[in-house]
C-alpha positions in Angstrom: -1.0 5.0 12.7 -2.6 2.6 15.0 -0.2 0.1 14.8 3.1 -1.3 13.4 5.3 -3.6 12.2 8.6 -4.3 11.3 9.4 -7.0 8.3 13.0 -8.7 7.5 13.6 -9.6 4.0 16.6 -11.6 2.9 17.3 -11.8 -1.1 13.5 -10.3 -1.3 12.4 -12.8 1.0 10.5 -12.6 4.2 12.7 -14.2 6.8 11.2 -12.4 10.0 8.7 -10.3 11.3 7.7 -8.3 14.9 4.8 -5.7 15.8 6.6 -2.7 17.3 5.8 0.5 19.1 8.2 3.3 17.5 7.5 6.2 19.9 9.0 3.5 22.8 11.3 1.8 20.4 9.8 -1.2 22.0 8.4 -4.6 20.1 5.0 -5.6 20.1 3.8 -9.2 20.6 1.0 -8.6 17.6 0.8 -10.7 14.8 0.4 -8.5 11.8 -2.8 -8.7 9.6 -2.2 -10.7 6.2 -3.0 -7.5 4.0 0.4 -6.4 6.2 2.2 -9.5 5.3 1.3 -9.2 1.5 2.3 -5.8 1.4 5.5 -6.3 3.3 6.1 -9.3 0.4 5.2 -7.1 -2.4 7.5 -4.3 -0.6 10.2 -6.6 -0.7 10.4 -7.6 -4.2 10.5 -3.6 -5.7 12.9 -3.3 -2.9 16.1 -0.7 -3.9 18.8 -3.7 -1.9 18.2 -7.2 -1.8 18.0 -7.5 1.8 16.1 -4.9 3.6 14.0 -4.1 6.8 10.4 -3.3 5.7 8.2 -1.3 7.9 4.5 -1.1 7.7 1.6 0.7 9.2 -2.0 -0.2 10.4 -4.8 2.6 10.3 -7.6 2.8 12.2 -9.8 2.1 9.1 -7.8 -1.3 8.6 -5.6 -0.3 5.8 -1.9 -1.0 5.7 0.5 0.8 4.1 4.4 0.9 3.5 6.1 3.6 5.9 9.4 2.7 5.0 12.6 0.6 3.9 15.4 0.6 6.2 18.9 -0.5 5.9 19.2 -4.0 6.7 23.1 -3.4 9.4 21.8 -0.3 11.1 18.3 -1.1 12.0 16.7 -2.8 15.3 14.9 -6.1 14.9 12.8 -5.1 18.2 10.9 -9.3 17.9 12.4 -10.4 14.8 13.8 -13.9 15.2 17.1 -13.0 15.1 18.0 -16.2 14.3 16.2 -17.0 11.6 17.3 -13.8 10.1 21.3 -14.4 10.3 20.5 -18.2 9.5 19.3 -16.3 5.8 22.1 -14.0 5.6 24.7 -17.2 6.1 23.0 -19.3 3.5 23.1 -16.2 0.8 27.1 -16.3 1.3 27.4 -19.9 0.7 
């Protein structure tokens, strides 16, 4: 995997999003490519819980592909605007 990324999704909606290194459990400034965002939005709608954390992978050949679904409480936002993420999670209560 050359690179990575780390998607948010809130009721199956993208809410944040941050590049990350997971060897130095570290975020990444890098924007992901679109084919990462679409597949991260695809990812989130067959997701198995509403509100998920979505990881994705970059290869070297310029695919992306879905590594992963994460719990949404035990997983580390590394970049994700944090805010923007509990700002979704307060307006699904209300």
């Amino acid at each position: 995997m050359d690179r990575e990324w780390r998607f948010v999704a809130v009721e199956r909606r993208l809410v944040a999003r941050s590049g990350y290194v997971a060897d130095g459990r570290a975020a990444d400034a890098g924007d992901p490519p679109d084919d990462a965002i679409a597949l991260s939005a695809e990812a989130a709608r067959l997701a198995p819980e509403a509100s998920v954390v979505i990881d994705v992978c970059g290869l070297a050949d310029g695919t992306c592909h879905l590594v992963e679904y994460n719990l949404l409480s035990g997983s580390d936002l590394y970049g994700c605007d944090v805010d923007a993420v509990v700002a979704a999670l307060a307006a699904r209560s209300r």
